[in-house]
DRENDO-1510 file (C-alpha; in Angstrom, 1 decimal, always signed):
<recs>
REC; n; res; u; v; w
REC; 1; UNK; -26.5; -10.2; +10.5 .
REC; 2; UNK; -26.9; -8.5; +7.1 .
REC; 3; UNK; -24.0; -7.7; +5.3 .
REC; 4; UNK; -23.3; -4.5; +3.4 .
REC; 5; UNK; -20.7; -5.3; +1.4 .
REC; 6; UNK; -19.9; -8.5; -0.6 .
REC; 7; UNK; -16.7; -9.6; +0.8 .
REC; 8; UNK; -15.7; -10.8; -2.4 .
REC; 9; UNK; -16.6; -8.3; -4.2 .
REC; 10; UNK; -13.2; -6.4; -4.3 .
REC; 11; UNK; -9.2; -7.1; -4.8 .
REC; 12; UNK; -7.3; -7.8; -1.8 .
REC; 13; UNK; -4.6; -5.0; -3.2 .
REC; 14; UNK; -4.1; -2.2; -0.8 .
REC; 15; UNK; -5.4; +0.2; -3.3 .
REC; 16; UNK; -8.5; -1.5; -3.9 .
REC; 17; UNK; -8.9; -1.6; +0.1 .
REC; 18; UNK; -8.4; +1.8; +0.6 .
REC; 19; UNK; -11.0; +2.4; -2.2 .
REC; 20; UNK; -13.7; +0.7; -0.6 .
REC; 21; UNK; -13.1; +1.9; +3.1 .
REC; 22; UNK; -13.0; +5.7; +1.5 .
REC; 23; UNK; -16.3; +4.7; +0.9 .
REC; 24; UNK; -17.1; +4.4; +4.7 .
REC; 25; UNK; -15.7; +7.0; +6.2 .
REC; 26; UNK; -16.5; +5.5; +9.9 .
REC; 27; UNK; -14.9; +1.9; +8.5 .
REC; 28; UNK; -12.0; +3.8; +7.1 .
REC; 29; UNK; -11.3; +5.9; +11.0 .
REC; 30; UNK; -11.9; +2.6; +12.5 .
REC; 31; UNK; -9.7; +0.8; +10.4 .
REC; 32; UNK; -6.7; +3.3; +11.0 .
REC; 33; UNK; -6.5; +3.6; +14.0 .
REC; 34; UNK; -6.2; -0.3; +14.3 .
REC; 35; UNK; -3.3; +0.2; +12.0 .
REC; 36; UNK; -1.6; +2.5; +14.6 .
REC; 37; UNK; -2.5; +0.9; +17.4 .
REC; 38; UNK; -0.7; -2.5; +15.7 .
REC; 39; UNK; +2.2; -0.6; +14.3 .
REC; 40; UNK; +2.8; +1.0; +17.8 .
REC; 41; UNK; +3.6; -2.6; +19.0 .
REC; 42; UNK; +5.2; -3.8; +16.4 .
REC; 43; UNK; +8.6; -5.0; +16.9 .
REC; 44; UNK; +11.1; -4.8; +14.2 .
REC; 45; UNK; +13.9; -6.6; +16.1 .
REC; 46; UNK; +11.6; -9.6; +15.6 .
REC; 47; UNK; +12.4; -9.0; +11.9 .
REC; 48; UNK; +14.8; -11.7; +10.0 .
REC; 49; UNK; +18.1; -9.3; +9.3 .
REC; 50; UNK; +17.9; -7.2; +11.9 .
</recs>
């Protein structure tokens, strides 16, 4: 499987993610909806403090 981007080729700061998945539209879409989809089962009573 060819690879299209070096996976070392960026910083693992959110900025610098969001930076290279604006790059990729399609990655970028994919990538936020598995941020909802995770989010919407999170649960923050699982949370030390709460």
């Amino acid at each position: 499987m060819a690879h299209e981007v070096e996976p070392h080729s960026c910083e693992r700061t959110p900025e610098a993610i969001r930076t290279a998945l604006q790059r990729r539209p399609d990655w970028l879409r994919g990538f936020e909806q598995d941020w909802l989809s995770a989010a919407a089962d999170f649960d923050r009573s699982a949370l030390p403090g709460r």
